[in-house]
Structure formats: C-alpha cells, structure tokens
N, C-alpha and C positions, 0 to 999 in steps of 0.2 A: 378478322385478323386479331388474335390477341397479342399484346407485350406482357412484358413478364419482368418484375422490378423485382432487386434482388432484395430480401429482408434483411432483416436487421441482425449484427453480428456480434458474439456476445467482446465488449474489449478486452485487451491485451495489457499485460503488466509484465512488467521485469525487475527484478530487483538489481543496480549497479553496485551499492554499496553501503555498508550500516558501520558507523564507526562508535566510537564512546571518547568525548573529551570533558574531562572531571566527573559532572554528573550529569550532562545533557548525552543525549543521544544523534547524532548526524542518521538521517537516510535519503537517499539518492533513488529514483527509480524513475524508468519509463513508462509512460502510459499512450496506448495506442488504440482508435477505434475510429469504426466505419462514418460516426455521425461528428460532427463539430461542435465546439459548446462548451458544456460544465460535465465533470464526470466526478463520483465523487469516490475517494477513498478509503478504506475502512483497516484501522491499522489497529492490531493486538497486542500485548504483551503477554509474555507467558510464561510462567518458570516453575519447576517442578518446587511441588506442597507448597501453593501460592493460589491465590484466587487471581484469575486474570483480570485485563484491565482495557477497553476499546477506546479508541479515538476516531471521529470522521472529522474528514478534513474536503473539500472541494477543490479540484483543479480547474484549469480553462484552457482548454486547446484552441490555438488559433487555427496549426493544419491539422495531419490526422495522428501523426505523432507528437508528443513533447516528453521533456524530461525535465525534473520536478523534484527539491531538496523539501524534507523540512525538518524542524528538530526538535525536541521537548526534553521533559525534567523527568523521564520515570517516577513513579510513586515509590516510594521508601522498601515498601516491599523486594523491589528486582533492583536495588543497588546495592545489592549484601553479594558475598562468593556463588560463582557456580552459572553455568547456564543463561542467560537469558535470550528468549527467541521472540523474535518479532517477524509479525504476518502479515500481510496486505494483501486485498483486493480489490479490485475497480468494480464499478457499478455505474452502467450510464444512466441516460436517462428513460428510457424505457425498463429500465427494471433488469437489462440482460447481466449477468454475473461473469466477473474472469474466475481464472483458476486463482486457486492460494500460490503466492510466492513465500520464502520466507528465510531468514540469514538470523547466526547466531552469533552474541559475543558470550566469551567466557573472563569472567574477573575472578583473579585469583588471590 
C-alpha cells in the first residue's frame, strides 16, 4: 500500500492596498501558504527612466493565512511626478515562488 503526501505549494499574495502619506509609502497585503512559519517578502520599486530599488522584508504566519502592513521612505529617486509601481512576491521556505502582485500611485 502506498500513501501519497501532497507537495509543496508555491504561496499566495494579494495586494489590499498601497497608499503615499507625505513621503512614506503604506502597503497592506495578504500572504497565504500550505506550510507555517516565516515566508519571506520581496518588494520593488520601479518608475519609468529610474533604476529600481528591492527590499526583503520577513513575515510569520501563525495559520496559513495572515495579513501584513509595512511601510518605508522611497529613495529620492520615485518621490518626484509620475508613476510609481510597487511589486511583491512571497517566497517560502523551500524556495517555491508566488506570482507578482503589484499596485500604482501617481503624484502629480
């Protein structure tokens, strides 16, 4: 008789919401996945004729969802007019990859 354990699932992200108050940035987002633990985050800036700019950051799930603020100072670069796009993805621990989420503000 064999059993048959299910593998490992790549996690889940959602973006809820990205705001701008003066010069920090709010982001809001779910993170969901089959294992418990530390999953960790990977968040980009990006603005057109700009060299982008990455932050990892670590979450911890108690169950297999949670939902997760954080918020930082942009680099000087992406708080001028126009565009700015921010990207996330989760990474558990086994290495499996979510998709890209990713939400824009425009300052005019």
């Amino acid at each position: 008789m064999t059993t048959t354990v299910a593998g490992n699932q790549a996690p889940k992200i959602r973006f809820i919401s990205l705001r701008h108050l003066g010069a920090r940035v709010y982001a809001r987002f779910r993170v969901c996945d089959d294992s418990l633990g530390k999953t960790t985050v990977v968040e980009r800036d990006n603005k057109a004729r700009a060299l982008s700019y990455r932050r990892r950051f670590t979450v911890v799930r108690g169950l297999s969802c949670g939902t997760f603020a954080r918020h930082w100072i942009p680099a000087p670069r992406f708080r001028t007019r126009g565009r700015y796009v921010v990207t996330l993805r989760a990474i558990d621990k086994s290495g499996a990859l979510s998709r890209l989420v990713a939400r824009s503000l425009v300052r005019r």
